[in-house]
One Martini backbone bead per residue (centre of mass of N, CA, C, O) as a GRO file, in nm:
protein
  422
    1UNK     BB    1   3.469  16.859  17.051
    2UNK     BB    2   3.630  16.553  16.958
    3UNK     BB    3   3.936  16.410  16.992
    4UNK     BB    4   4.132  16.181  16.861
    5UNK     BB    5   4.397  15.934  16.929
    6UNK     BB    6   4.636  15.757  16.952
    7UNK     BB    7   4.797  15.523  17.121
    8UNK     BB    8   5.049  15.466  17.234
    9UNK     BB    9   5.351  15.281  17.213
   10UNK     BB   10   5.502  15.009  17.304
   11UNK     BB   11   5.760  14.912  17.441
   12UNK     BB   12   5.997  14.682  17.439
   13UNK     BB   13   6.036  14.369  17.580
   14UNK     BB   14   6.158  14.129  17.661
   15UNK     BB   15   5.871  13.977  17.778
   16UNK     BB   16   5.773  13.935  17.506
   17UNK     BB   17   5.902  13.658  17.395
   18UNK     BB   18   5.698  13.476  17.564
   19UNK     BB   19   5.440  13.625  17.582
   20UNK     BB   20   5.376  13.710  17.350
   21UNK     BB   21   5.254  13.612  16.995
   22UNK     BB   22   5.423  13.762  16.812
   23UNK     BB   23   5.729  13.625  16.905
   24UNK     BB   24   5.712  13.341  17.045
   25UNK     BB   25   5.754  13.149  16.836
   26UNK     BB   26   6.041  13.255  16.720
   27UNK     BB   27   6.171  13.213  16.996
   28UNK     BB   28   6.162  12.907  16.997
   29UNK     BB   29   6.292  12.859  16.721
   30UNK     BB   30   6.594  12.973  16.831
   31UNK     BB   31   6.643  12.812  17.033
   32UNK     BB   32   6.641  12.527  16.873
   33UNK     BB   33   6.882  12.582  16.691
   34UNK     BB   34   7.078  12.624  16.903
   35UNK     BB   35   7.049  12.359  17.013
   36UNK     BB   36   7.124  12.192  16.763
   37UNK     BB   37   7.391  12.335  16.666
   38UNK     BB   38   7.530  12.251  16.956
   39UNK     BB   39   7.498  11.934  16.931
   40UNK     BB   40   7.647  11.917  16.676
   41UNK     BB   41   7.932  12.033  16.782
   42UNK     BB   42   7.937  11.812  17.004
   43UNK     BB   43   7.980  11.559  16.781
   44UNK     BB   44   8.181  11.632  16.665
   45UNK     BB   45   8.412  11.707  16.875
   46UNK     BB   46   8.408  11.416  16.979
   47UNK     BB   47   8.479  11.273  16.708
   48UNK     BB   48   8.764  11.400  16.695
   49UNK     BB   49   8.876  11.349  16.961
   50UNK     BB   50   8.877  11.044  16.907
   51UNK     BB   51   9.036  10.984  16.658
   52UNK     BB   52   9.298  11.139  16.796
   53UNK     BB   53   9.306  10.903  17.018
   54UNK     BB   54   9.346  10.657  16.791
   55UNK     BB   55   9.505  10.765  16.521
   56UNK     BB   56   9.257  10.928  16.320
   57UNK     BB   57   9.244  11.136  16.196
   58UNK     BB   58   9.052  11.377  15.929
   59UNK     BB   59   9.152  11.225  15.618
   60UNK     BB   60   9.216  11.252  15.228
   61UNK     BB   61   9.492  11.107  15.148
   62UNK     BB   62   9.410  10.808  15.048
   63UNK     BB   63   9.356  10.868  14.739
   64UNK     BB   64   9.621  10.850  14.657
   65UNK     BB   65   9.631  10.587  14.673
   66UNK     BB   66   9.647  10.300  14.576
   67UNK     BB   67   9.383  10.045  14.504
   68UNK     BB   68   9.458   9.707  14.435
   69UNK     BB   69   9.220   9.678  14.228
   70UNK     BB   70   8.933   9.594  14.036
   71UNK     BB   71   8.709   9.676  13.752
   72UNK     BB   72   8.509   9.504  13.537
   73UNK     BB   73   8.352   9.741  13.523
   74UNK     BB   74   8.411  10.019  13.236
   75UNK     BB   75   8.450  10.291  13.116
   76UNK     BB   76   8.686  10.379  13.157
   77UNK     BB   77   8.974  10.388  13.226
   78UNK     BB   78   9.150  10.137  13.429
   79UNK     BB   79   9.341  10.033  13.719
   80UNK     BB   80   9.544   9.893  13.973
   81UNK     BB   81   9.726  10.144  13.984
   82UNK     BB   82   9.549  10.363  14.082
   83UNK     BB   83   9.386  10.531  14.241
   84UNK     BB   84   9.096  10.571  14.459
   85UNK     BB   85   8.973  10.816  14.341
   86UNK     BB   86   8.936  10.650  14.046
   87UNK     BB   87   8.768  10.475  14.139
   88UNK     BB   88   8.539  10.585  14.214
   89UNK     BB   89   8.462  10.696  14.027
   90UNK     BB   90   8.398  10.471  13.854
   91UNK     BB   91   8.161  10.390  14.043
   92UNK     BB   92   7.998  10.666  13.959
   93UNK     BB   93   7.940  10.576  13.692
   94UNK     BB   94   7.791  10.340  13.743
   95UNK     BB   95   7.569  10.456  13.921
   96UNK     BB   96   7.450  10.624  13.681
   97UNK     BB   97   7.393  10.428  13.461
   98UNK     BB   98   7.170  10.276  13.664
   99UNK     BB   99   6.976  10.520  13.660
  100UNK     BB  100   6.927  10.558  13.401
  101UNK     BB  101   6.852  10.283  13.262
  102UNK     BB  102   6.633  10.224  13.488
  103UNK     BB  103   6.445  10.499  13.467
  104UNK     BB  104   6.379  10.431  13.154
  105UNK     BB  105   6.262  10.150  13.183
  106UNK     BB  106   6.040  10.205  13.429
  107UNK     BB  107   5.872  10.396  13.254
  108UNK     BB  108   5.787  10.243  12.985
  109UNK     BB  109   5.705   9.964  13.157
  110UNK     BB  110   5.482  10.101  13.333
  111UNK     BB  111   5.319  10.301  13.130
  112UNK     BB  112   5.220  10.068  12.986
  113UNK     BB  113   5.105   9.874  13.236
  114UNK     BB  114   4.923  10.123  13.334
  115UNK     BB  115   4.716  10.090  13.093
  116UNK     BB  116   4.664   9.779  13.056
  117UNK     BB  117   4.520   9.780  13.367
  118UNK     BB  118   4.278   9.942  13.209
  119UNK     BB  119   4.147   9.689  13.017
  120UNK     BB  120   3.916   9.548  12.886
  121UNK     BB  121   4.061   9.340  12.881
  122UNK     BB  122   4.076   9.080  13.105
  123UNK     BB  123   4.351   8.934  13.061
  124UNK     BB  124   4.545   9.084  13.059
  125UNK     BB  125   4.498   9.281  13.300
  126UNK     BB  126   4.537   9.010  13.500
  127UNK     BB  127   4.861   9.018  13.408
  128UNK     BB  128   4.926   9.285  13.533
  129UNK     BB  129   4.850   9.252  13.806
  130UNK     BB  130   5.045   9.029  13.872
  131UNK     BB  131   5.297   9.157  13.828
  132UNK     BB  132   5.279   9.364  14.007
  133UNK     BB  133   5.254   9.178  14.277
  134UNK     BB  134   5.487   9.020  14.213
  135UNK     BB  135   5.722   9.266  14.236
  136UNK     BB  136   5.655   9.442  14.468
  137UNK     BB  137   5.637   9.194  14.705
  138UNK     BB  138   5.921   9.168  14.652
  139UNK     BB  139   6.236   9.168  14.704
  140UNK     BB  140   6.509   9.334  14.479
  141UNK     BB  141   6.717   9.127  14.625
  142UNK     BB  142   6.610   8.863  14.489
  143UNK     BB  143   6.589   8.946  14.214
  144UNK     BB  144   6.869   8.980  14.159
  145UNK     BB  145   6.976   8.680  14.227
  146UNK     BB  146   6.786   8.549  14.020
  147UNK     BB  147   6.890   8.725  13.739
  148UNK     BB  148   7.190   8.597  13.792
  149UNK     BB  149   7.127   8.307  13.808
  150UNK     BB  150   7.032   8.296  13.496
  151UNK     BB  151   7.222   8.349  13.320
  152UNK     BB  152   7.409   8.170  13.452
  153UNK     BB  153   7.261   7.892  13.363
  154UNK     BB  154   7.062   7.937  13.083
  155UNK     BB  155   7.340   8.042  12.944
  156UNK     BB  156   7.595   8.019  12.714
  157UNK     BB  157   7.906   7.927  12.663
  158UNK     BB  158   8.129   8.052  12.476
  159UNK     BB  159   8.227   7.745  12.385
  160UNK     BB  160   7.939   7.697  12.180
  161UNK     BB  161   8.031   7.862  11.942
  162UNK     BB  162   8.203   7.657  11.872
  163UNK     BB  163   8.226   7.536  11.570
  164UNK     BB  164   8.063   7.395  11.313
  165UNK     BB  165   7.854   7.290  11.508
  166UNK     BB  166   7.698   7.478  11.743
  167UNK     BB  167   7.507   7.535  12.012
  168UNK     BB  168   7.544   7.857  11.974
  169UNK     BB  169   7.410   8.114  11.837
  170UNK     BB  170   7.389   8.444  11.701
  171UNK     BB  171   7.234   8.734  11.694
  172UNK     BB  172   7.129   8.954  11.520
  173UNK     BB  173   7.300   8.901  11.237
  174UNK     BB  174   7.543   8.827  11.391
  175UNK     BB  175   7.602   9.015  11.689
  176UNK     BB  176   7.500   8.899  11.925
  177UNK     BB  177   7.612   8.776  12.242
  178UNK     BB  178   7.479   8.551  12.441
  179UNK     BB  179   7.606   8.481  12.800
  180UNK     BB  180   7.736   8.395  13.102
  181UNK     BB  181   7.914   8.657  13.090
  182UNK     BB  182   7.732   8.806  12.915
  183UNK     BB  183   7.702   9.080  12.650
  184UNK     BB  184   7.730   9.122  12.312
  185UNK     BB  185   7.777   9.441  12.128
  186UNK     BB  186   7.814   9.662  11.933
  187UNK     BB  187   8.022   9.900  11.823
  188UNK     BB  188   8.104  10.255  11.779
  189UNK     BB  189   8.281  10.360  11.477
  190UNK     BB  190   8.562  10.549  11.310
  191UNK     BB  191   8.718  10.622  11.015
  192UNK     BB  192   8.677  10.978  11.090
  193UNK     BB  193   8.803  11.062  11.334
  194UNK     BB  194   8.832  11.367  11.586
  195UNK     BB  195   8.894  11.269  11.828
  196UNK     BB  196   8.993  11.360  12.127
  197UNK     BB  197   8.974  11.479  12.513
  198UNK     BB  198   9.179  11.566  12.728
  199UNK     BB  199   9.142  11.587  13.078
  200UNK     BB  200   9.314  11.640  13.344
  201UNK     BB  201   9.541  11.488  13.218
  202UNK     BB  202   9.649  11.249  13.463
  203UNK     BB  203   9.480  11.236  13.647
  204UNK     BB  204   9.223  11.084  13.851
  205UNK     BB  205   9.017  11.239  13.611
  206UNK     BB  206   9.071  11.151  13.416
  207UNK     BB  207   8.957  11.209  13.090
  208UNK     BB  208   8.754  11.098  12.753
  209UNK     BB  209   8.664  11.275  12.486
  210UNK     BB  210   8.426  11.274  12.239
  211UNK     BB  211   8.379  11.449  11.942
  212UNK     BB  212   8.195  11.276  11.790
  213UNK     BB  213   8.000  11.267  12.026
  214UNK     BB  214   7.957  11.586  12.031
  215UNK     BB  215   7.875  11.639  11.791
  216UNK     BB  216   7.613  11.455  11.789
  217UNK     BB  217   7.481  11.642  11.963
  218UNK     BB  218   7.449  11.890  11.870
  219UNK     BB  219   7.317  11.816  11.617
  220UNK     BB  220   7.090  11.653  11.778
  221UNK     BB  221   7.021  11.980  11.950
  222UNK     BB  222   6.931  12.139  11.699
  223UNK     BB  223   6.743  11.978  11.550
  224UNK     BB  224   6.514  11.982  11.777
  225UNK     BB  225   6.489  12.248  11.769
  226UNK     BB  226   6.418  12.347  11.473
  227UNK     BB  227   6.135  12.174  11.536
  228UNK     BB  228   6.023  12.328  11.739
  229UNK     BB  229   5.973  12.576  11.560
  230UNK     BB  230   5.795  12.450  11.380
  231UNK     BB  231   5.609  12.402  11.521
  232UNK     BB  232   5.547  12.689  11.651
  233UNK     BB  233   5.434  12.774  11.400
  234UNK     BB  234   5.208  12.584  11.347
  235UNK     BB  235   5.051  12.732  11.607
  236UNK     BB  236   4.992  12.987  11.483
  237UNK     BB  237   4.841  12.899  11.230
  238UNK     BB  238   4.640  12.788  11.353
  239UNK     BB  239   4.544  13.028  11.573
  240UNK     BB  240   4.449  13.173  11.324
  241UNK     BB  241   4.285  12.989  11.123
  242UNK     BB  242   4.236  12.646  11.198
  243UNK     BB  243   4.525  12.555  11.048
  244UNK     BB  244   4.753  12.251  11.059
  245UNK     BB  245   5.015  12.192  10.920
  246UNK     BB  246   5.225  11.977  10.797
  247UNK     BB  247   5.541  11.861  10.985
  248UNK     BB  248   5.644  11.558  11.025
  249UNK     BB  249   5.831  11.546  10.750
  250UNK     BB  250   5.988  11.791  10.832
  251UNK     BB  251   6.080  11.687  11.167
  252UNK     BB  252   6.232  11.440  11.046
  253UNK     BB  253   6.421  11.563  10.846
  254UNK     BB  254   6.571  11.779  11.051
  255UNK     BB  255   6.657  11.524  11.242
  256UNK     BB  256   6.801  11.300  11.038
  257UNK     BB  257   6.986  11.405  10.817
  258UNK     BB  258   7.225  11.537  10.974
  259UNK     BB  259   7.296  11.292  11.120
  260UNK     BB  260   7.356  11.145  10.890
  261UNK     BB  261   7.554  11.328  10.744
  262UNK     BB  262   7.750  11.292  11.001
  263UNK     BB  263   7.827  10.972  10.995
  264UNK     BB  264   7.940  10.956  10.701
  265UNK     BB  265   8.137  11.161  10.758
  266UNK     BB  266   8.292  10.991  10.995
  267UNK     BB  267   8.229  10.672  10.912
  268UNK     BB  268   8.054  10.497  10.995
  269UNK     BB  269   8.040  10.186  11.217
  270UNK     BB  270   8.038   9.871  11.309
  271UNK     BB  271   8.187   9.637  11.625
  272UNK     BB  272   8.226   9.300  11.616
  273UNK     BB  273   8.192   9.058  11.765
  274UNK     BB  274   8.444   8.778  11.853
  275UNK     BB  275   8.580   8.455  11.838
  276UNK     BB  276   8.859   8.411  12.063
  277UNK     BB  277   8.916   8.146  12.182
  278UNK     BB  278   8.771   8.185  12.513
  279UNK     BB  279   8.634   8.464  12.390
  280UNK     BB  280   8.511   8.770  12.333
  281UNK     BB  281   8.634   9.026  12.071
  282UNK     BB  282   8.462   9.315  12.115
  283UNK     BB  283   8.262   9.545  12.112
  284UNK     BB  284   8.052   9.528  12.347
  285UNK     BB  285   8.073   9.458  12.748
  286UNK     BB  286   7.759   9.329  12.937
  287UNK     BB  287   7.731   9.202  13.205
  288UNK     BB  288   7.577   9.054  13.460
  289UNK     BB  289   7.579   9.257  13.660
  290UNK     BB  290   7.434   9.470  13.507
  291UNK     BB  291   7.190   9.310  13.390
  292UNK     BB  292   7.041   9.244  13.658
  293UNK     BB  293   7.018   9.503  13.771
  294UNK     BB  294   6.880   9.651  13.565
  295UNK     BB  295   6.616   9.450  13.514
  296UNK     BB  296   6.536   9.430  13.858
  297UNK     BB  297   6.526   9.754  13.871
  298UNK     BB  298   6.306   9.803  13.676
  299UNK     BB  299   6.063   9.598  13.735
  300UNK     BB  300   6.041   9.690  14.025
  301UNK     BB  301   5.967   9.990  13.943
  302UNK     BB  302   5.732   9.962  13.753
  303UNK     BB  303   5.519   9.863  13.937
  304UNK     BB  304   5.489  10.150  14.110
  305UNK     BB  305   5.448  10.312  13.844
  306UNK     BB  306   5.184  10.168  13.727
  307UNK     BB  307   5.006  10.258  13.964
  308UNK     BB  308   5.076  10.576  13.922
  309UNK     BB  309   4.925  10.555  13.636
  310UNK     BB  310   4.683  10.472  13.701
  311UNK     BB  311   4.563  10.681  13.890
  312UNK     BB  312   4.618  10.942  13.689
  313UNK     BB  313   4.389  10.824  13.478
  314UNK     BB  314   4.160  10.764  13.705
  315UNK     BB  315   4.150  11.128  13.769
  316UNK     BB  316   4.041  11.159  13.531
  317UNK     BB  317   3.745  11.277  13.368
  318UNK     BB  318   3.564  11.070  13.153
  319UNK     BB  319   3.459  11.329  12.999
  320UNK     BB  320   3.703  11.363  12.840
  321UNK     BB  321   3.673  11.061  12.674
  322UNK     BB  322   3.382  11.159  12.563
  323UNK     BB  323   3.484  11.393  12.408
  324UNK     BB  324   3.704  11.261  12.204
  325UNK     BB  325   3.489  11.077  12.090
  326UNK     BB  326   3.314  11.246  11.974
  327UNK     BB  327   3.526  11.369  11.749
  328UNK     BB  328   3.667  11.058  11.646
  329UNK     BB  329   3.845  10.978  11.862
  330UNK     BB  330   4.108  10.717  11.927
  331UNK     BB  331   4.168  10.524  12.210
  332UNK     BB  332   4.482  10.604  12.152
  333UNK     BB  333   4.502  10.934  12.097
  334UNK     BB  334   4.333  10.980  12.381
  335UNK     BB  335   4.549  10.868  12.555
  336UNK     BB  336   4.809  11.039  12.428
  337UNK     BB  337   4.627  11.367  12.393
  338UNK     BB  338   4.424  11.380  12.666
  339UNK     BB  339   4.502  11.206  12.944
  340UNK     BB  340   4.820  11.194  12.985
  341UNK     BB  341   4.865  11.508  12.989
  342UNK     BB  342   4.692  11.554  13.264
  343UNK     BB  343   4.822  11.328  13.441
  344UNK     BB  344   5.105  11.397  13.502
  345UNK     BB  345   5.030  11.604  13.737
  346UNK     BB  346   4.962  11.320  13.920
  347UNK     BB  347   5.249  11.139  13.862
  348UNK     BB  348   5.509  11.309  13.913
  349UNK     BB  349   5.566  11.333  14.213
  350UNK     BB  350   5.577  11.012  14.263
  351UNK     BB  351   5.823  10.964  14.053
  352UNK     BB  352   6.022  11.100  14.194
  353UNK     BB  353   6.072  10.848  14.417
  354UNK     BB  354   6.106  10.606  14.260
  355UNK     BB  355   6.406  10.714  14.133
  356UNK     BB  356   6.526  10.729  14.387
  357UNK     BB  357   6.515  10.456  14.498
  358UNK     BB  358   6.648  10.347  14.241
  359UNK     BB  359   6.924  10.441  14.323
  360UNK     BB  360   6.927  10.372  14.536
  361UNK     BB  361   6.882  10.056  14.505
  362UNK     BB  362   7.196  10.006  14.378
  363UNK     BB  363   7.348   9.926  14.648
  364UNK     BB  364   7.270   9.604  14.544
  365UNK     BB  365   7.565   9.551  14.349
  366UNK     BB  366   7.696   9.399  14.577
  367UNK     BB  367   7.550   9.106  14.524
  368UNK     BB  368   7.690   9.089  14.182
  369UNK     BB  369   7.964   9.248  14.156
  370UNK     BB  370   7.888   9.530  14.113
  371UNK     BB  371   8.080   9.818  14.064
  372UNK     BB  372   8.041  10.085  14.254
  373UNK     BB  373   8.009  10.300  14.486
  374UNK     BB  374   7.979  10.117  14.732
  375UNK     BB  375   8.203   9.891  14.628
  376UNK     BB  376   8.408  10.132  14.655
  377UNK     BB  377   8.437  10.312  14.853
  378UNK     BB  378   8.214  10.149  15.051
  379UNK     BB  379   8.435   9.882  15.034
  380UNK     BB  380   8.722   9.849  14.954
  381UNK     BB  381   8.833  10.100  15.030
  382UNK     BB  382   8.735  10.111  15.350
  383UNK     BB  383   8.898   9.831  15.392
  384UNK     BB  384   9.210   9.931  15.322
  385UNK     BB  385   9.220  10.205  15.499
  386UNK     BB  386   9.030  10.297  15.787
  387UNK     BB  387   8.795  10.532  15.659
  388UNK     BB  388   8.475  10.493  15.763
  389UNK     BB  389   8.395  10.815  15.749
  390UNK     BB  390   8.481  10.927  15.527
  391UNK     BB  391   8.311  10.738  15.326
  392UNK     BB  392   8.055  10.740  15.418
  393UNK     BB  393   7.996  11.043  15.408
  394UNK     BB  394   8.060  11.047  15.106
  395UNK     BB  395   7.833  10.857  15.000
  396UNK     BB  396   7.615  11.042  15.124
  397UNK     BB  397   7.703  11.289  14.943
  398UNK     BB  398   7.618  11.139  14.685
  399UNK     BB  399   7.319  11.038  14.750
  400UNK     BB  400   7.240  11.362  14.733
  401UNK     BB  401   7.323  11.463  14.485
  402UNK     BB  402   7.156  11.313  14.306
  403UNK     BB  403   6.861  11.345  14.445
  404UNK     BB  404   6.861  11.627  14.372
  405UNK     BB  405   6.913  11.648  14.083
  406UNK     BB  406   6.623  11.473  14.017
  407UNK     BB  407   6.450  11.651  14.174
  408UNK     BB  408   6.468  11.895  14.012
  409UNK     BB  409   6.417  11.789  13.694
  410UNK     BB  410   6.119  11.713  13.783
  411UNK     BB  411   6.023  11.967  13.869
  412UNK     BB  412   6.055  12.132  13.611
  413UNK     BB  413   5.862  11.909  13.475
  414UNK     BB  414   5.622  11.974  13.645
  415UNK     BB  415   5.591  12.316  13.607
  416UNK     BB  416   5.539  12.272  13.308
  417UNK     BB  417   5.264  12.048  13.336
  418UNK     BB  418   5.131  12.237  13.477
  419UNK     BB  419   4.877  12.418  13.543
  420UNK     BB  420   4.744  12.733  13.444
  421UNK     BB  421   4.641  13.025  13.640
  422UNK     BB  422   4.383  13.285  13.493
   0.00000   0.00000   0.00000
């Protein structure tokens, strides 16, 4: 009879880091690291040791100095007696207000765009072709300086809307006034305001919270809710009978009334330009240079929007939209129900570097003199005080932090709309 046992188990040796194939890689990437660790710490160790002999050790005390310079557009409260880190601040709000308007815009404007480029009308077509071609080949600080010069050169100055015949007229029933200096458009006001909420007291964070606006969200995200609901509910009864009862009416209900509700209760009202002397007061007052920057990075990511949406929806295939078309269904919700929500799958992903792309490229809104973080922080700020080093660090660590935001925010989208495997 033979007896079978196992081989001893060879014992552990240094040398088999190196020979063994088990441990060989994992030995690579340890000593990789630590070599890159050490590189690192040379390159800081030897940055700080140079400017203490320059007389400029690290440090961020400078934030706390008066800033000594103007913000022409600016959400928040501010003047030029403010401390360095309140302008950034103002900056950093401004280039987030450019990254949502923008992305906001080159979405439906790509969406559309890239739609129309697959349309059977020939003309059609050849425009939107045109158009994609024309904007993504050419660099988008021309456009941005394009469309700061036509604003300025081909809208009336202020003083032509003065007299009994005036130049130029207000629009959109005298509420809007466009100008060489900017765009006037109504303010939202309330005659029984709920009043503000002060943070951070006086500091240079401090800033004023509408209860206003936030009770606006909250009924407004109540109400969407409630109406998510009802369709939930719509597809229960559908799945088990067969019926889908019709909810449109009840979810416009739900989302319309409240919110209606809300603002006559706060006396709500529309604040109109006037034209005072030499300028228009009151309204809101959006800038040339917020403008042109907005429509130039819109327009400008739209094209490459466009061209995402198009290979998404060539990427469905045909049979999809011939089953569609055997049941009945219109052109337009074959596009809308069938064809979009398939092709997203293959959309967001692409779409989430545009988005990035067009966020670090407002940083070329020095080019037409708007404040953001680029010109404030990184700009005026790091001229006055001669911390570039500092300065340059926040301004990197800013636009990393905003670009990880925007990519969670899109993969967690991403996730929702991807198939789910059976």
């Amino acid at each position: 009879m033979t007896t079978y046992t196992d081989p001893p188990k060879e014992s552990f040796r240094l040398s088999m880091l190196l020979y063994d194939t088990r441990y060989r890689s994992l030995t690579i990437q340890v000593v990789a690291l630590m070599g890159f660790m050490l590189l690192a710490a040379w390159l800081i160790n030897n940055t700080i040791q140079n400017l203490a002999a320059l007389g400029k050790p690290i440090e961020f005390g400078f934030f706390t100095e008066p800033a000594s310079y103007d913000i022409n557009q600016h959400l928040l409260e501010y003047d030029s007696r403010d401390t360095h880190l309140r302008a950034s601040l103002i900056g950093l709000i401004n280039t987030l207000i450019i990254a949502v308007m923008g992305c906001a815009t080159a979405t439906i404007v790509g969406v559309l765009v890239g739609i129309l480029r697959l349309s059977k009308n020939w003309l059609v077509a050849k425009i939107m072709a045109v158009y994609v071609e024309m904007f993504r080949n050419v660099p988008v600080l021309l456009w941005i300086v394009l469309a700061m010069a036509i604003l300025i050169e081909s809208l009336p100055r202020p003083a032509a809307f003065r007299g009994d015949t005036p130049d130029a007229t207000m629009k959109v029933f005298d509420s809007v006034a466009f100008t060489n200096r900017g765009f006037y458009i109504p303010e939202p006001l309330f005659s029984r305001s709920l009043g503000d909420i002060h943070l951070f007291g006086q500091s240079s964070l401090r800033m004023d919270v509408s209860l206003d606006f936030v009770a606006f969200l909250v009924v407004l995200i109540g109400s969407i809710y409630a109406a998510r609901r009802v369709t939930a509910r719509a597809d229960k009864i559908q799945n088990a009978t067969g019926l889908r009862p019709t909810t449109w009416h009840i979810n416009t209900a739900i989302i319309i009334l409240p919110t209606l509700a809300l603002l006559v209760g706060l006396g709500f009202h529309l604040g109109y330009p006037e034209l005072r002397g030499f300028n228009f007061q009151g309204g809101i007052h959006m800038r040339n240079s917020l403008i042109a920057l907005w429509l130039s990075l819109s327009l400008y990511t739209a094209a490459f929007v466009a061209e995402i949406v198009r290979a998404g929806i060539l990427a469905i295939s045909h049979g999809q939209t011939e089953a569609a078309a055997a049941l009945g269904l219109r052109p337009g919700r074959i596009m809308r129900l069938v064809v979009l929500p398939q092709a997203l799958r293959v959309i967001v992903p692409p779409l989430i570097s545009q988005y990035l792309n067009l966020t670090k490229n407002s940083s070329l809104a020095i080019a037409v003199g708007y404040m953001d973080i680029t010109g404030t922080l990184g700009g005026i700020t790091m001229n006055q005080t001669g911390r570039e080093l500092e300065c340059v660090l926040l301004l990197m660590l800013v636009y990393l932090s905003i670009s990880l935001i925007i990519s969670a925010i899109m993969n967690w989208y991403n996730n929702r709309v991807k198939l789910v495997e059976r």
